[in-house]
Each structure stands twice: as C-alpha cells, then as structure tokens.
LUMDRENLO-805389 format. One record per residue: x, y, z of N, C-alpha, C in turn. Coordinates in steps of 0.02 Angstrom, whole numbers, plus 50000, padded with zeros to 5 digits. Example, Ala and Ser with C-alpha at 12.3 -4.5 7.8 and 13.67 -1.06 7.14 Angstrom:
// residues 2
506604971650390506154977550390506604983550390/506424988850354506844994750357506455000250394/
This chain:
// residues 187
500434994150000500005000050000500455006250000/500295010649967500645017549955500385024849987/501065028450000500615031650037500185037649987/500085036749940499635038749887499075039549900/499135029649896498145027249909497955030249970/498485029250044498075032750096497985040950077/498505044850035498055051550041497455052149999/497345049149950496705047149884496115045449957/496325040849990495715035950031495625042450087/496125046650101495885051850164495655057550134/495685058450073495415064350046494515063350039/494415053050014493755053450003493395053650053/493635051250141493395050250184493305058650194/493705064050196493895069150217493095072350193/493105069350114492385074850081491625068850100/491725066650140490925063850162490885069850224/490225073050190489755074550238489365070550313/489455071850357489225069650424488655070550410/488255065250451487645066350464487325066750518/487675063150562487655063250635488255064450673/488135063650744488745063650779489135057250770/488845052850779489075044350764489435046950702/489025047350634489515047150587490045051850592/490295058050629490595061850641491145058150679/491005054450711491555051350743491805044450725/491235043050688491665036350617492225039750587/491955044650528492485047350493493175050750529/493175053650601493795054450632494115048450666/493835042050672494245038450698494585035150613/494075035350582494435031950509494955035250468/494975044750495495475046950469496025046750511/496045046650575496665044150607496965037050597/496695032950585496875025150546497175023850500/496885028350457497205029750382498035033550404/498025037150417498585042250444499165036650497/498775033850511499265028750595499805025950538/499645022750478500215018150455500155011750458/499665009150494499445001850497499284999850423/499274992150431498904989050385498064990550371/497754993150306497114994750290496744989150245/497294984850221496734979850196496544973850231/496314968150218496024962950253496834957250237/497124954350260497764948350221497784942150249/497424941950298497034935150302496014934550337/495784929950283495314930550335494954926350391/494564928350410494114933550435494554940550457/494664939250487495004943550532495614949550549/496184946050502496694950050513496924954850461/497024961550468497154964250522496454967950571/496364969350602495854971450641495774979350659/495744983750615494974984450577495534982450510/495064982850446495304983550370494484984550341/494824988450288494324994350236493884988950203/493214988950207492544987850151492344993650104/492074991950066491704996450010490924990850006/490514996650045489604994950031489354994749965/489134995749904488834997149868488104996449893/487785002949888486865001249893486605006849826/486255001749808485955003149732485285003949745/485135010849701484505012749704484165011249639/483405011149618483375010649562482845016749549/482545018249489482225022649460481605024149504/481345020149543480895022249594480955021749652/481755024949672482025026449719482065021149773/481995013949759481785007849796482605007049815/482975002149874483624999949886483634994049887/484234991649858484254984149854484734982249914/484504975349932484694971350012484744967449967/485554961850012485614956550008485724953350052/485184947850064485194939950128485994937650112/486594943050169487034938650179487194935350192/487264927950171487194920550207488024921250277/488664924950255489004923750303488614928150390/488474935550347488434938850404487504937450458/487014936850413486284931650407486264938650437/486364943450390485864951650414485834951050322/485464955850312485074960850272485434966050262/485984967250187486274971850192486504974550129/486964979150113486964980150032487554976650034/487654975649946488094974049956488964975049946/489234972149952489824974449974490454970249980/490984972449987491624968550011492264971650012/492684967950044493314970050072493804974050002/494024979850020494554982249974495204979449953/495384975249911496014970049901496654972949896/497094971649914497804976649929497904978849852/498374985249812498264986949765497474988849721/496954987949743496424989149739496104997549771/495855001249705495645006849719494905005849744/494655008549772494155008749795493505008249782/493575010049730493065011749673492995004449632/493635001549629493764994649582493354990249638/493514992449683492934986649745492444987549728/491844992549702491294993949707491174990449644/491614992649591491484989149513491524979749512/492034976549561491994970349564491354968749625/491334971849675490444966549708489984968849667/489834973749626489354973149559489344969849524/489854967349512489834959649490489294955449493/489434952049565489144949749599488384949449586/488274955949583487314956049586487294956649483/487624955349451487674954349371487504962749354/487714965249365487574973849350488414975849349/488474981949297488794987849306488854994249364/489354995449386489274999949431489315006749403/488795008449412488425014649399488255020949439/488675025849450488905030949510487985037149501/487695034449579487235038749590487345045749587/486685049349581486655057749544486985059449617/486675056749685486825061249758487615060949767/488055058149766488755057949771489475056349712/488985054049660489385049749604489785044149632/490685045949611490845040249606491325040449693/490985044649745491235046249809490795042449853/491155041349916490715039449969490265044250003/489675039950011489075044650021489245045750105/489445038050126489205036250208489845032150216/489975033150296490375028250310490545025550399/490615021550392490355017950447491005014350497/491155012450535491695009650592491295004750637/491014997550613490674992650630490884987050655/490974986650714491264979350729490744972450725/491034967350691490584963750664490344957650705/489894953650723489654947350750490024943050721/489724936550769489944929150757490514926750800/491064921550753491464918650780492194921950783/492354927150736492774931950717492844939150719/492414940050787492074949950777492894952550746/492854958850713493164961450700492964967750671/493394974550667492994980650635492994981250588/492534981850537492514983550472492504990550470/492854992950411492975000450425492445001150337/491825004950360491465004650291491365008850236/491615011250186491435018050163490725014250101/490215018050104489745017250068489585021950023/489295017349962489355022249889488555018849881/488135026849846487395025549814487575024749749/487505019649708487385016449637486625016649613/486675016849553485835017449520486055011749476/485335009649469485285001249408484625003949409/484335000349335483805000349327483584992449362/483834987049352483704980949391484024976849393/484014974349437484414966349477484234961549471/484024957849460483544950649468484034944149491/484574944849450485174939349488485584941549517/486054933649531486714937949594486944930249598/487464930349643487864929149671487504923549704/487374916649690486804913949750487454908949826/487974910549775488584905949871488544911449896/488504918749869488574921349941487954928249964/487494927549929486834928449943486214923849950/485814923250000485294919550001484754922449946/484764928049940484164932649914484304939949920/483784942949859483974949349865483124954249886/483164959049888482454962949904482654969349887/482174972349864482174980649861481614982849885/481744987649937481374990049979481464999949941/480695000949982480825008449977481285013450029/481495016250032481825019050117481475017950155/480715021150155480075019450206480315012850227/479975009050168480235000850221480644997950246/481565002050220482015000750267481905002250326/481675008950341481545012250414481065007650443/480635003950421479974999250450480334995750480/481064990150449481244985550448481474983350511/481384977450568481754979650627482624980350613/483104983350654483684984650675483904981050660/483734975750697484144965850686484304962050657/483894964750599483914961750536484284964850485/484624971850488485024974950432485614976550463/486144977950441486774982150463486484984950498/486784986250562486834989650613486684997650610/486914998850508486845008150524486455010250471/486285002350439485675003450382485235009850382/484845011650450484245015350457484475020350465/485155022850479485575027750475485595030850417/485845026150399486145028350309485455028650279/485025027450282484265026150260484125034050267/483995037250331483935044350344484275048950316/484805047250301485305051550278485315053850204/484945046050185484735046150098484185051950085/483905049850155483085053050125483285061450142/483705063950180483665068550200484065073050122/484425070250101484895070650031484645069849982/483985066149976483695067549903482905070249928/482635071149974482165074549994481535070549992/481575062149984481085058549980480765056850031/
C-alpha cells in the first residue's frame, strides 16, 4: 500500500459529509487510521488485520427503491459489498461486488463516484472484528440475479420500508444511512 492510496482514501473520507454525531466520529476515527500507518486491507481472513477497509455498494433504482442482500455469512440484510484488496482502488471494489449482483457499477446523481456514508462497525459471530465501511449510492435500473454462494436473496425495499424494517435484521447503520438518503434526496 502506498502512501498515495492513503492520501486518495483520506481525501475521500475527508469529503463525506456527516450526518450525525456517530458518523462524525466514524469518519475521525477512520481518518486517524488511515494516517497511523497500519495495515488497511484485510491479508488474512476473517479477521486480520483488525479493523481493514470495506466498500458497501447500495443501489438505488428509478423508483428510488434499495437493494438488500440475505448475507448468508453475516445472516443480516445488507447492501452489498466487500473487502478492498491490497493494490485495489476503491472504486475497483465497488465495480467488482457489482459483479456479483450481474450489473455495472453505475455512480448515483447524490454523490457519484464518492462515498456517500461511512461507517466503523465491529462485526458478530465467531471472528468479531471492525470493518471500516465507506458506502457508495449506485443506480441500476434492475437486479434480478446475483451471486447465489454468497447471497441467500435479494429485496428492494423503499427507504420507508428500510426504516419499517426491525434493527436486527440489517447492518447495524442501515436506518442511519437510510435517513441520511432521505434527508439528501428529499424523499
């Protein structure tokens, strides 16, 4: 890793807008991380090093609906997403888990090809560890397949019904980032 990518990766963290205090204090612990010199990608997994960088993708479509995916490792409800691979720009993360759902990644009108949201999540199970998350809004017109080893299923909900949705069932900052959408495109 170069110290390039960390100024590229602290510049994008630098231009996300806060939305809360929480996210206010995601993005300052993630810019001191970036800055420490540690290891930022994932080099073995689950786990090590503890935190290392994700890229969310959550895709909206033409009637402003969001697409969830039944993560069979994490068994929440979430967009989707994955770990940033060493030499890997950030953006190339977002373009390869689009993959995944058989779509192009396609940079939403609210942020383009920047992080909208970003998150400092330590994760459940047998391996907690922090995922350090920066999240990007993508537009598709539709999804219908994916990835079925590492999705159970997918759903598109409206924001409304994210916010319906209980807690327990999505990322931890889903309803977060949910508010934050709506407050940003005025829906």
């Amino acid at each position: 890793m170069t110290d390039a990518f960390r100024e590229r990766l602290a510049r994008q963290v630098a231009g996300i807008t806060p939305w809360d205090e929480q996210e206010a204090a995601h993005l300052a612990e993630t810019l001191a991380w970036i800055a420490s010199g540690v290891p930022l990608h994932r080099a073995d997994a689950p786990d090590v090093p503890d935190p290392h960088l994700v890229a969310y993708t959550v895709v909206m479509d033409p009637d402003g609906r969001l697409l969830l995916v039944d993560h069979r490792k994490a068994g929440l409800w979430l967009p989707s997403g994955g770990h940033v691979e060493p030499g890997e720009e950030v953006w190339e993360t977002v373009e390869r888990e689009c993959r995944e759902l058989h779509m192009a990644a396609r940079p939403g009108p609210v942020a383009g090809r920047r992080p909208f949201f970003a998150t400092a999540t330590r994760t459940r199970g047998a391996h907690p560890h922090t995922d350090v998350s920066l999240w990007f809004l993508l537009e598709a017109d539709a999804v219908t397949s994916y990835d079925e080893g590492e999705f159970a299923g997918i759903r598109w909900l409206s924001p409304r019904e994210v916010l319906d949705e209980p807690a327990g069932r999505l990322d931890p900052h889903m309803h977060r980032f949910t508010a934050k959408l709506i407050d940003a495109v005025g829906a």
